[in-house]
N, C-alpha and C positions, 0 to 999 in steps of 0.2 A: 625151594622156589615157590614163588605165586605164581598162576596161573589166571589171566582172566579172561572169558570166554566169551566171547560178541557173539550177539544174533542181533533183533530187533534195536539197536543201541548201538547205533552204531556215531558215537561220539565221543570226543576227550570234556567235556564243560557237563556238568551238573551226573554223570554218571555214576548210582553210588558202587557199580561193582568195582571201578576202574579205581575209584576215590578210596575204598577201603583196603584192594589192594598193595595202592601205593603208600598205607599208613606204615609208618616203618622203616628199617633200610636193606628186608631180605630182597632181593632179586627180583622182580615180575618181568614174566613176560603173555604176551595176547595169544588169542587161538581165534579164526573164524573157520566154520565145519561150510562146505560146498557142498549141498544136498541136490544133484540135479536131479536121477526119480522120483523122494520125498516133493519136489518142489511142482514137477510135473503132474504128482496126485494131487496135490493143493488146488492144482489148477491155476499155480501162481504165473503171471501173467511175462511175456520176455522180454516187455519193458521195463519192469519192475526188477526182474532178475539183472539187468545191466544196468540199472540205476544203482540197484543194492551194492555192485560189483564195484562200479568204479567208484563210489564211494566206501568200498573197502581197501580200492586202492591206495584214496586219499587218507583213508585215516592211516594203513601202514605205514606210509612217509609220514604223515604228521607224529607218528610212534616212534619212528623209527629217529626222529627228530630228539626225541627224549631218552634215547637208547633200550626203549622197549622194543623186542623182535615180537612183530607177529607172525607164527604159523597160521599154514593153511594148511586144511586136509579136506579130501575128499570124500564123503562119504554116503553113499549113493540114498540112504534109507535111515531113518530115527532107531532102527530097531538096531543097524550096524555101529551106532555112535557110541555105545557104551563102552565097545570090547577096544573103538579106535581110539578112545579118549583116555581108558586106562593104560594102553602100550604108550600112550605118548608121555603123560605123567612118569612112566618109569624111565623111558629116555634119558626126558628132563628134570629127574628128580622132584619133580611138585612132591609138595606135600597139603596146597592149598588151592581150592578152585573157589572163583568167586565168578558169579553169574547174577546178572537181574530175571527178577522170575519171568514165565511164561506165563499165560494165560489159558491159550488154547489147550484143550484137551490130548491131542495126541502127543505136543508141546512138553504139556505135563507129566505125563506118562514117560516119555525119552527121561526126563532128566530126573524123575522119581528111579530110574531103572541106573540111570550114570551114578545117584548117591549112591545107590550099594552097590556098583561093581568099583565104585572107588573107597568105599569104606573098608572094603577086603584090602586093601592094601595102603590100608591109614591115612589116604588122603579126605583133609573134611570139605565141605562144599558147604560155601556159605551163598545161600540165597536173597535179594534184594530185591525194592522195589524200584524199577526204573521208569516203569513203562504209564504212570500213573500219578498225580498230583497225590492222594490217599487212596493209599493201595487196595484194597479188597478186601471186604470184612472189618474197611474202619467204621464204613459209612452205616449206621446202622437204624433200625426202628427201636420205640421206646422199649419193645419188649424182648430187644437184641437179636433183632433177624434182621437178613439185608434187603435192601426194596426189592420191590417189585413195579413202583411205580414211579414215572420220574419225579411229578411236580414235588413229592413230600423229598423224595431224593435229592434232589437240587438243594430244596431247606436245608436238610439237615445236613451236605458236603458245603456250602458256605457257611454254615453256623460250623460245625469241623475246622475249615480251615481257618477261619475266625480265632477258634480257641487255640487251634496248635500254631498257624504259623506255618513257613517252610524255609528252608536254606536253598540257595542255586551256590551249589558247589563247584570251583573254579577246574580247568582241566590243571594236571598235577605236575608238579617241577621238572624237571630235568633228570633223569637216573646213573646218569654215566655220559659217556660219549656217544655224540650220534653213530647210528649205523646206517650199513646200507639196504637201501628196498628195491626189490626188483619188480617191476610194474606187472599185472596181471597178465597185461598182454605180449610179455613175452616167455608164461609158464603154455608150455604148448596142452599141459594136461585141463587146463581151463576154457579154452578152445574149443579141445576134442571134447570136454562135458557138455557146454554150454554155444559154443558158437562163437559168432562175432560181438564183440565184447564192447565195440563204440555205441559211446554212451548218445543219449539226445540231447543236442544244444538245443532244446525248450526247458530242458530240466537240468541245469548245470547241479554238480554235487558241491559238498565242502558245508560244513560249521561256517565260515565267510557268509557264503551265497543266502544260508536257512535265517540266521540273521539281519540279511540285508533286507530279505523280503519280510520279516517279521515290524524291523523297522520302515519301512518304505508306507505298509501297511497302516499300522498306530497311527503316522505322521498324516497320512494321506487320506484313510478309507472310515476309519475305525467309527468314528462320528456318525458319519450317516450310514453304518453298516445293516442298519434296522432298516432303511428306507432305497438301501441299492442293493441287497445282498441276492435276492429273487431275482434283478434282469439279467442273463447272460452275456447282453451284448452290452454292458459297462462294467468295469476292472472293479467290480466293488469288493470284492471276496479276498482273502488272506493269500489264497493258492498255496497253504503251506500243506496241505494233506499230503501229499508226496515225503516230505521233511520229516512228519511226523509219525509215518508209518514206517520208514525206516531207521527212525530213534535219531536223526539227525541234530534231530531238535527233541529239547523235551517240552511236555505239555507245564512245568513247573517252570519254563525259564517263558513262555508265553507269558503267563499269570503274573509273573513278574513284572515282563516290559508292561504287559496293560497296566496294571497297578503305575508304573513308573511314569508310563506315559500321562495318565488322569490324574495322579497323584491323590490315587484313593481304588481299594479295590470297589467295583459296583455291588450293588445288592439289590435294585430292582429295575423293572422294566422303565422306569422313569430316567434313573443316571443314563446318563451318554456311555456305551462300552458294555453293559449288560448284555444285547442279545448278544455278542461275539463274544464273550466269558458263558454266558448260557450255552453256544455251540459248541464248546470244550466241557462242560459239563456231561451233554448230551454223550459225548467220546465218552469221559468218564462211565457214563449208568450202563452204557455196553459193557465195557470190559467186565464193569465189575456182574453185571447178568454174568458172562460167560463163564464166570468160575462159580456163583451160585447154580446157575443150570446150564452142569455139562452139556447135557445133551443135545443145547443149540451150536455146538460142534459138528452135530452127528447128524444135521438134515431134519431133526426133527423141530415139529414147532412148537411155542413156548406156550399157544393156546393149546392145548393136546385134544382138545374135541374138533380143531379144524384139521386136523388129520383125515378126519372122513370127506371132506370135499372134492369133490368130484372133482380134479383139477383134468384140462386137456393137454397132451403130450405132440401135440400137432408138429410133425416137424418143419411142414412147409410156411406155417403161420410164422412159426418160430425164426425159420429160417429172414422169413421176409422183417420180420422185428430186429434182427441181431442186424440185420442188411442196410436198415433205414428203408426198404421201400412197402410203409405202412398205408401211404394216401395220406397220413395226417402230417403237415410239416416240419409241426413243431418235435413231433416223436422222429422221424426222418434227419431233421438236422442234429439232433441230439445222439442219438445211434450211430451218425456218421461221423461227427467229431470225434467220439469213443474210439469210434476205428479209427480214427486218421492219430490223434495224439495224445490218447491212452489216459484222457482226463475227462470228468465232465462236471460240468457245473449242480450244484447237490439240488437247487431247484429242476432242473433236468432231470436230474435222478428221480425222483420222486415221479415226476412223470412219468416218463418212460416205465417206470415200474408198474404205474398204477394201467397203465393201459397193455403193460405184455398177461396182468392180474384176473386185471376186472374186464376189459373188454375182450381181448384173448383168450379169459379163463383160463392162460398155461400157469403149470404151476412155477411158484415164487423160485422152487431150489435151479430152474435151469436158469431164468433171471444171473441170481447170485452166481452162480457160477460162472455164466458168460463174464459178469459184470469181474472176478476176478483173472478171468483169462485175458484182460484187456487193460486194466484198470492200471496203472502205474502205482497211484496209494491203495491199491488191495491190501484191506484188512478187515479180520475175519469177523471183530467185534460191531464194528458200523458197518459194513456190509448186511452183514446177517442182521442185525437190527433194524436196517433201514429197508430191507426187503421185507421181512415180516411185518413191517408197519404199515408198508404202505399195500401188501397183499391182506391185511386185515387178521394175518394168524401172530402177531407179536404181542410185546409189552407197547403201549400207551397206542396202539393201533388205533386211527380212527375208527368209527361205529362203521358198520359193516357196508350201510345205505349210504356214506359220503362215499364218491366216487369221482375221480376227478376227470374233468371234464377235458378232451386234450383239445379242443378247436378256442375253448373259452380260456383256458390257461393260457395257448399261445400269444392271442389277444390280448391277455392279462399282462401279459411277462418279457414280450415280446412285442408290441405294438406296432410298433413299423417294417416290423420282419427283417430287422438287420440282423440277425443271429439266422434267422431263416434261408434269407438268401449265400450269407457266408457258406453255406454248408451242402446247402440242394442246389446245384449248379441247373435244375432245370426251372428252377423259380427266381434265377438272380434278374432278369429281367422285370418280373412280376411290376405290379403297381402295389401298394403298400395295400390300398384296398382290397384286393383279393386275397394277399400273399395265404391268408389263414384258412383260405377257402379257395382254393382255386382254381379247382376243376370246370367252372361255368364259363370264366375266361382261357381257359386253354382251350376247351371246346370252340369258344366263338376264334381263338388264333387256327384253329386247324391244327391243334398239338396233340397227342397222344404220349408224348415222353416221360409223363408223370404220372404214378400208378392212379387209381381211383381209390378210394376207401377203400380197406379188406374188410371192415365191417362196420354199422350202422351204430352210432357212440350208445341213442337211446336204447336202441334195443339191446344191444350190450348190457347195459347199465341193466337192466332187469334182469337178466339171468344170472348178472353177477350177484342180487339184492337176493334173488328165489335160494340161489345157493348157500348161500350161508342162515339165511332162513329157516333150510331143508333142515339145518343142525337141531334148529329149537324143538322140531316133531318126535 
């Protein structure tokens, strides 16, 4: 028997573990592993964890449609998976596992550890790439190393896929008679792991749904996505990151509908469709960093002399950041969406970051971390990457002295504070001319409901500029 193992991949259409398994007419059947401690140290977020979930549900009936059984097991830890995954192969007689690789470091280490506890007993484990349009160590420099930087990176994975091409591999036939599936929420051990298991109607699951926004997208947005994709408060963004981090969708069947939609892939900033193939790009140059340098797994930074910075640990600053109650609006309404629906908008992001950073001086890793205890599409390769860029210790980091400004941004991004007042219930009344300033008229209302500054942006902006400064001494 085949054996094929979901994680991040979690779909029947362009999947090559699923697809090579079912080459043939030996037997497969699925496995997904329930890691609630492992998922706990991740810091993985319990939106995301019930998003994953019932979109494990979906896919066991959708399997269970084609008379593949998926198992479940539980298994509290990476380091417990090997011993639980070779007893179940002897069960079920496997003699074959097929998985798309991981990336992450601790990831990788699990299932480096799973091929030799299952080679002792002759089963082979064939590894794939799912997770990636060209996987890791295709994309390369002329003298065969992988970037380090994006802009030549971008070149040379378009001129890549240029040469190679790609297939979107369809989900696979039928194997037998359907079976039966018993829904998640009636295994009481999923429960007593995990808790309540109802999903969020904002993030409906299913292959259906990742598709319909992908096309709704294309049809709708894609055109002017260079010119709406910055303001929050208009639908201009894809919203598939949720989709994509839990392999819903792949980043190969994107690449496709775009091309299908324009009827042509883009190749520069001029075609209509580029920057949003540029934003999957961007996904790409993470991943593929994270397997060139492990150790942005492990907290540390990819600049290794911004290691010395003096970063602050403040908890109460922290605290009032993770809260929304900054003084600053735009930072305020963005932190508080976070908490309300475990999404935020990637201009947001970048915000928010650049002021828990540079004006905060806390350091980037409790950022990323909040940012994954919260986040619905928490994942490790654009997280970590987009905290490190915009703290100024990553790959293509702005220069140390760009600092973004969070009252100008608002202004910028935001203009009439409709994103503003959706979210700070103590500014929905504001006037649009204050909203980004608005402590002068809450003064002359007799308000006090809205915090003040916690700190002064210029003067911020200079300690942040002296700190990294301090490095060059």
């Amino acid at each position: 028997m085949k054996l094929v193992w979901f994680r991040n991949d979690l779909r029947l259409a362009d999947n090559p573990a699923l697809r090579h398994a079912c080459a043939g007419d030996e037997p497969v059947a699925a496995l997904f592993i329930i890691s609630p401690t492992q998922w706990r140290q991740h810091k993985m977020a319990p939106i995301r964890q019930r998003f994953m979930l019932a979109q494990v549900d979906e896919l066991g009936r959708e399997l269970a449609v084609l008379g593949i059984p998926l198992h479940l097991l539980r298994v509290e830890t990476f380091a417990e998976v090997p011993a639980a995954l070779a007893n179940l192969c002897r069960e079920q007689g496997v003699n074959q596992l097929y998985a798309n690789q991981a990336i992450e470091i601790d990831e990788q280490r699990r299932d480096h550890a799973v091929s030799a506890a299952l080679a002792e007993q002759a089963v082979s484990c064939h590894w794939l790439n799912g997770c990636c349009v060209l996987p890791p160590g295709r994309v390369l420099t002329g003298s065969g190393e992988m970037f380090k930087v994006f802009t030549p990176f971008s070149r040379a994975w378009l001129k890549a896929l240029d040469e190679e091409g790609f297939v979107i591999h369809r989900a696979p036939a039928p194997r037998g008679e359907p079976l039966p599936w018993h829904p998640l929420a009636e295994r009481a051990w999923v429960d007593e792991a995990l808790g309540e298991l109802t999903a969020d109607p904002r993030w409906p699951v299913g292959e259906a749904e990742a598709r319909r926004r992908l096309n709704d997208f294309l049809e709708q947005a894609v055109l002017d996505y260079g010119e709406t994709r910055d303001f929050p408060a208009i639908a201009g963004t894809s919203v598939l990151s949720p989709y994509l981090a839990a392999g819903i969708i792949s980043p190969r069947q994107c690449v496709a509908a775009l091309q299908q939609r324009l009827g042509y892939r883009p190749q520069s900033k001029a075609q209509p469709g580029f920057v949003w193939l540029n934003e999957l790009v961007w996904r790409e140059f993470y991943r593929h960093l994270l397997v060139l340098i492990p150790t942005l797994s492990m907290n540390r930074p990819f600049k290794a002399e911004t290691a010395a910075l003096s970063w602050s640990w403040d908890p109460d600053a922290f605290a009032a950041w993770c809260e929304g109650r900054t003084g600053y609006p735009i930072v305020d309404a963005a932190m508080r969406c976070l908490n309300a629906t475990g999404w935020m908008h990637n201009r947001l992001r970048m915000i928010v970051a650049s002021f828990l950073t540079k004006d905060l001086h806390i350091h980037w890793r409790l950022g990323e971390d909040y940012f994954m205890s919260r986040l619905i599409d928490g994942d490790l390769a654009a997280n970590n990457g987009g905290w490190q860029w915009a703290a100024g210790t990553g790959a293509d980091a702005a220069p140390y002295f760009r600092v973004f400004n969070p009252t100008t941004q608002g202004q910028r991004f935001d203009p009439q504070g409709e994103f503003i007042r959706t979210w700070v219930n103590e500014l929905a009344d504001i006037p649009a001319a204050y909203v980004h300033q608005p402590h002068d008229w809450l003064r002359l209302k007799g308000r006090q409901d809205y915090p003040a500054p916690m700190v002064d942006h210029a003067v911020a902006r200079v300690r942040a500029i002296e700190m990294f400064r301090s490095l060059e001494k």
